[in-house]
C-alpha positions in Angstrom: 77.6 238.2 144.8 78.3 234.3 143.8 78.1 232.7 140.8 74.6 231.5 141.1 73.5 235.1 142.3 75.3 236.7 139.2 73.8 234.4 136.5 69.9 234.7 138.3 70.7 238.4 138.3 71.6 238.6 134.6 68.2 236.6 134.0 66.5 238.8 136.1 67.5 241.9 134.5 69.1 243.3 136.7 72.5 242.8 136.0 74.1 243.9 132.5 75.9 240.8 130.5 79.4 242.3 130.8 78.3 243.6 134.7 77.9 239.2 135.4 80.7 238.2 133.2 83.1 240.8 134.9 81.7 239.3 138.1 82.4 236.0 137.0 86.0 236.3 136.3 86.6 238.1 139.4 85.5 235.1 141.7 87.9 232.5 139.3 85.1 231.6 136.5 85.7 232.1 132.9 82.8 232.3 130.2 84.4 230.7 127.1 87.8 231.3 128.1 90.8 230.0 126.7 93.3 228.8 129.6 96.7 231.7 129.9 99.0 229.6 129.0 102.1 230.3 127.3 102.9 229.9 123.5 105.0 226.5 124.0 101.6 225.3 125.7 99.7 225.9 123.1 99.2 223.3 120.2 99.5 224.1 116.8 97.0 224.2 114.3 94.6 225.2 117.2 91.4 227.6 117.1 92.2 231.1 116.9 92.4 233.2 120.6 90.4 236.5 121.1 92.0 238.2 124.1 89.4 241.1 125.0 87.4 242.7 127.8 84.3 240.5 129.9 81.3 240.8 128.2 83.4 240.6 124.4 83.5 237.3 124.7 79.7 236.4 123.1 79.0 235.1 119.5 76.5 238.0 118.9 80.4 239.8 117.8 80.8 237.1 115.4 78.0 236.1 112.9 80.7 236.4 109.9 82.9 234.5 111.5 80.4 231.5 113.0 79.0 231.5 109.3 82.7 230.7 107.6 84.4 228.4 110.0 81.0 227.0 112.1 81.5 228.2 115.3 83.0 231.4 117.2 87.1 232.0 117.9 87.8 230.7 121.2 88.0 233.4 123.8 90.5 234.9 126.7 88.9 237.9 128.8 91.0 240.5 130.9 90.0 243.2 133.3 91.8 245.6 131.8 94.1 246.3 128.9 97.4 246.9 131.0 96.6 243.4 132.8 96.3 241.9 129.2 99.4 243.7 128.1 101.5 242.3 131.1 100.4 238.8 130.5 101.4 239.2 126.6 105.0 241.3 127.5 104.6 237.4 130.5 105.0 235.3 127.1 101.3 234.8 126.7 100.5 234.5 122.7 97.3 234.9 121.3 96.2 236.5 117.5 93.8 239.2 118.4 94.0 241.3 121.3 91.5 244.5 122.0 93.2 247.9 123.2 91.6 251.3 123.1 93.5 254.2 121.4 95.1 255.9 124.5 97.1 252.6 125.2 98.1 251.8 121.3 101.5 254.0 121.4 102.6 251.8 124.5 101.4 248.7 123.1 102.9 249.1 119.4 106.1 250.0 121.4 106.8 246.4 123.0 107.0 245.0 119.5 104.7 242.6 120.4 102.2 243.6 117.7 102.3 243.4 113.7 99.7 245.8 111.5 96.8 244.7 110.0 96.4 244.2 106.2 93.6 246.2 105.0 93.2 244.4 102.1 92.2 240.8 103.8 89.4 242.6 105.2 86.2 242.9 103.7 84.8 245.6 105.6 87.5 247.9 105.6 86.1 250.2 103.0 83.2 251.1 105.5 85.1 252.1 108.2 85.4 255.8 109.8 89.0 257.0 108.7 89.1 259.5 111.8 88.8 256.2 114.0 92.3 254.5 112.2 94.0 257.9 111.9 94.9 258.5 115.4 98.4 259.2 117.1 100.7 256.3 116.6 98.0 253.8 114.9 99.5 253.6 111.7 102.5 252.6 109.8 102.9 252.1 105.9 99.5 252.7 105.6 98.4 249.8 107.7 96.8 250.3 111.2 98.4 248.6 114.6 94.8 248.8 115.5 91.6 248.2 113.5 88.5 250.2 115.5 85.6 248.2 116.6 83.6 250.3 118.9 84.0 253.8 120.0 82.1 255.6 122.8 81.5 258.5 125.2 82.3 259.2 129.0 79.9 261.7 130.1 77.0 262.2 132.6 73.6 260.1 132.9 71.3 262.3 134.9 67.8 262.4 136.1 66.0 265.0 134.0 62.9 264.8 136.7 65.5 265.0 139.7 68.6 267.5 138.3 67.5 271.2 137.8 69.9 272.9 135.2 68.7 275.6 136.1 68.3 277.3 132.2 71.9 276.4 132.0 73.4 274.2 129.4 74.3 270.7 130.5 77.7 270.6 131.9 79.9 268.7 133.6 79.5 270.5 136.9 76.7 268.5 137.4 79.0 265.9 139.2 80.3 269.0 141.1 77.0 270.3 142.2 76.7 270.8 145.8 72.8 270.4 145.9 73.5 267.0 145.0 75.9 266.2 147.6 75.7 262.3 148.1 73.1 261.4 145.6 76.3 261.5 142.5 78.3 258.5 141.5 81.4 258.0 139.6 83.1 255.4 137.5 86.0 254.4 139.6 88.9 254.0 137.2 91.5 257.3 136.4 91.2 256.1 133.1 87.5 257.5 132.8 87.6 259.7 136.3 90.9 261.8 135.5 90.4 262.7 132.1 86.8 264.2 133.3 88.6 265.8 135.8 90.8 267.6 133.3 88.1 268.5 131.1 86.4 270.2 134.3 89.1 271.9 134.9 90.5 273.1 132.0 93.4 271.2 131.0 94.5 270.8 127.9 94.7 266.9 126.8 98.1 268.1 125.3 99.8 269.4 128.7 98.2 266.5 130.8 101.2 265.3 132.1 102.8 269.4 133.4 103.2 269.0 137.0 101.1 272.1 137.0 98.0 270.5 134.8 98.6 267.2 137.3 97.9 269.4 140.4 95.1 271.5 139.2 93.1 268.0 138.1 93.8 266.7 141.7 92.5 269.2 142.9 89.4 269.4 141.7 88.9 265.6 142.3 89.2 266.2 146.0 87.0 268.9 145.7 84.8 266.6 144.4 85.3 263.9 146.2 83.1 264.1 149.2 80.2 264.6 147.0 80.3 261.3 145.5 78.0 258.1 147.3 79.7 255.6 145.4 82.8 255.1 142.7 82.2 251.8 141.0 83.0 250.4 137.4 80.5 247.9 138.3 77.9 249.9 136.0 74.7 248.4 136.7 75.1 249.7 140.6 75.0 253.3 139.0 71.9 252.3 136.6 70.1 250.9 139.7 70.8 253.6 141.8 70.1 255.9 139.1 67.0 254.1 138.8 65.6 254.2 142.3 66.0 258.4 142.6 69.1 257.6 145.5 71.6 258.9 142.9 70.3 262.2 140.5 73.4 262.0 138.0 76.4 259.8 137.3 79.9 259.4 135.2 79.1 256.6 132.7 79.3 255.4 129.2 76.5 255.1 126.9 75.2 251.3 127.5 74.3 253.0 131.2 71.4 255.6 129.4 70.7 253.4 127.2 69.9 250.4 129.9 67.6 253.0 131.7 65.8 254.5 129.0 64.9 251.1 127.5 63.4 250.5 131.3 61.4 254.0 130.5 63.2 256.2 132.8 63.7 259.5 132.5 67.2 259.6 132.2 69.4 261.4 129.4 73.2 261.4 128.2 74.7 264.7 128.8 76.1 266.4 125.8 78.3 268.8 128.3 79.6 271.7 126.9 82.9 271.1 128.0 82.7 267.9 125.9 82.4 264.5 126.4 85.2 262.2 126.9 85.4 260.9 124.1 87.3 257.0 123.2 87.7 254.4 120.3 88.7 250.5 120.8 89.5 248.2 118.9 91.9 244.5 117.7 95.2 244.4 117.5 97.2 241.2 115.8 100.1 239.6 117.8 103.2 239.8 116.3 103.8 236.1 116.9 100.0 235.0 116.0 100.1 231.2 114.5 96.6 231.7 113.3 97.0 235.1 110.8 94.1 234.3 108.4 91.7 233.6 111.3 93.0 236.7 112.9 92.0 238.4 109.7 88.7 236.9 110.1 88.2 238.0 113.4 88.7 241.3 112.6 86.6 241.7 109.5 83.6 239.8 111.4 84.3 242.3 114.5 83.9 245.7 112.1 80.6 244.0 110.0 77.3 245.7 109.5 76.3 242.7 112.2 78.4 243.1 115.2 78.0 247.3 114.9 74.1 246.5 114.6 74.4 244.3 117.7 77.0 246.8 119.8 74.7 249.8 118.4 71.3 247.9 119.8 72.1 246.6 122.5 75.2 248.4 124.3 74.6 251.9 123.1 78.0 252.1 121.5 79.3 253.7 118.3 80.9 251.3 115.4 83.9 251.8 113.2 81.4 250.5 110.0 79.4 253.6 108.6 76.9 251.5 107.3 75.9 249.9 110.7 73.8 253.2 111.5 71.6 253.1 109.0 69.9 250.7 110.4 68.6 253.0 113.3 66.6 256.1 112.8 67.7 259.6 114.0 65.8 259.7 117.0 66.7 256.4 118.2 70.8 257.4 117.6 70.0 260.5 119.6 68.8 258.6 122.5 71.7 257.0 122.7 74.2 259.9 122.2 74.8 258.8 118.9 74.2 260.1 115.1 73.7 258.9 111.9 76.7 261.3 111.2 79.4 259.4 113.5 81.6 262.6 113.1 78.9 264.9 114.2 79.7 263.0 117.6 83.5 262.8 117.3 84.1 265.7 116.4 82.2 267.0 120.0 84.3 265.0 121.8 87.4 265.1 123.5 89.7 261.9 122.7 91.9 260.8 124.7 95.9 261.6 124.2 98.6 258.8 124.8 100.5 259.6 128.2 103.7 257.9 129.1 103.5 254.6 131.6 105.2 256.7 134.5 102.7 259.4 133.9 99.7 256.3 133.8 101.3 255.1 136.7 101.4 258.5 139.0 97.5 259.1 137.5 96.3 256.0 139.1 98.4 256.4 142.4 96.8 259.9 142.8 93.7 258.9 142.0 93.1 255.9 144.3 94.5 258.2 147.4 91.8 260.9 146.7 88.9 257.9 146.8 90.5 256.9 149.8 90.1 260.4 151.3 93.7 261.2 151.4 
């Protein structure tokens, strides 16, 4: 789809904001973006750099901010956090950069990053300890990264076209041969394998046993000719989802959300395996020239505002407590959330930090089982 496609489809509705900005950048075109250039290139004294994800690079994250210094930081989108790590470890400097927690351990280790000061933020009374207090986050008492948003991985399904049969709601569901070529997937080992381990088993802790390793592949090639389609574009799976031709797919939250807001009778698994279960956040550059802006970043990316916004309108949980109480109960629930953020983590299974060779033999085992091998 080309650019003018994308952009009609976003107006149309049928394509999600981060779905066209993702599309965007991956035929050349950047949406606010800050040119990669190296520190040397880079004046000084210039506008502070937010290096995150398509579809975080929108002023609806930065009210606070836009309010104190009149307009939003300027902005630098990757596809994914290893791609934004290699340009960094390249000589790329920016001040704020946004990991999720399985990658923090590898990041922190390139001594590329610096803590955060809690006490330059203003928000950082309100946010959910258990979100900071993860494996190799903090030092001193200061977090590496300060959570944003946190989420789930589980299963959107059909509730008019998937028969649990009495059973509770599981991840099987994506295993179900009833549904053979009517299930989709998200097509990244970052989502795909850890669902595979929690179907199977495994123990987060001994994910990276050659025993643990087998027993998940398996289990994805068992699956594996079940699936119509593996995609991280997510809106394919909502429209699918939407038509009837797929009954149940591996998503995040934004994907029910999307579809129940268009009335469809679709709901977020809570499987009793547990959901997969993640927390993102920003991280400061050790080398950023811009560290009260970067401060500023941060403290406008965990406000009341942005989790309002990310809460509303992408399903997601926030690091700030206080942004739920703006929703009611019921509407949480339809979005696998609660007003009790805990209730939810605690259900969940979060992700473990794995080594980069075992990242890097989970990806090339993953992409030869989609490939049928």
């Amino acid at each position: 789809m080309q650019i003018k496609d994308k952009v009609k489809a976003f107006h149309d509705g049928a394509l999600s904001r981060r779905d066209m900005l993702n599309g965007l950048a991956a035929i050349g075109v950047g949406v606010a973006m800050a040119p990669i250039l190296p520190r040397t290139a880079r004046a000084a004294g210039s506008d502070a750099i937010y290096f995150t994800w398509g579809g975080y690079d929108i002023p609806d994250l930065f009210k606070p901010y836009i309010e104190k210094h009149g307009e939003a930081p300027s902005f630098a989108t990757f596809g994914g956090s290893e791609e934004g790590l290699t340009k960094m470890r390249a000589g790329y400097v920016v001040d704020v950069s946004h990991p999720c927690n399985q990658a923090v351990p590898r990041w922190v280790a390139t001594g590329l990053f610096q803590t955060a000061d809690p006490s330059r933020l203003s928000n950082w009374s309100d946010v959910i300890p258990s979100l900071y207090e993860l494996e190799g986050n903090m030092a001193d008492g200061r977090p590496y990264m300060v959570p944003m948003e946190w989420g789930q991985t589980s299963v959107t399904y059909r509730t008019d076209l998937v028969d649990l049969q009495g059973e509770p709601e599981s991840w099987g569901i994506l295993w179900d041969e009833r549904y053979k070529g009517r299930l989709g997937s998200l097509a990244s080992a970052a989502d795909a394998w850890w669902v595979g381990a929690i179907y199977a088993g495994v123990d987060f802790e001994n994910m990276a046993s050659d025993e643990a390793f087998e027993k998940i592949a398996a289990v994805m090639r068992e699956q594996r000719p079940l699936i119509r389609t593996y995609t991280d574009e997510t809106t394919s799976l909502e429209q699918a989802l939407a038509s009837g031709e797929m009954v149940a797919a591996m998503t995040w939250n934004e994907s029910a959300a999307a579809l129940k807001n268009q009335g469809l009778p679709v709901k977020f698994a809570a499987p009793k395996e547990g959901a997969l279960t993640w927390v993102c956040g920003a991280m400061i550059h050790k080398e950023a020239p811009n560290i009260d802006l970067a401060h500023d970043i941060i403290d406008s990316l965990i406000s009341t505002d942005t989790g309002k916004f990310l809460i509303g309108e992408y399903g997601y949980g926030h690091s700030n407590a206080k942004s739920f109480e703006a929703f009611s109960e019921e509407d949480l629930a339809a979005k696998g959330l609660s007003s009790n953020p805990n209730d939810i983590l605690a259900a969940g299974k979060f992700q473990i930090p794995q080594s980069q060779e075992f990242e890097t033999r989970m990806n090339q085992e993953f992409e030869n089982i989609k490939a049928g091998f």
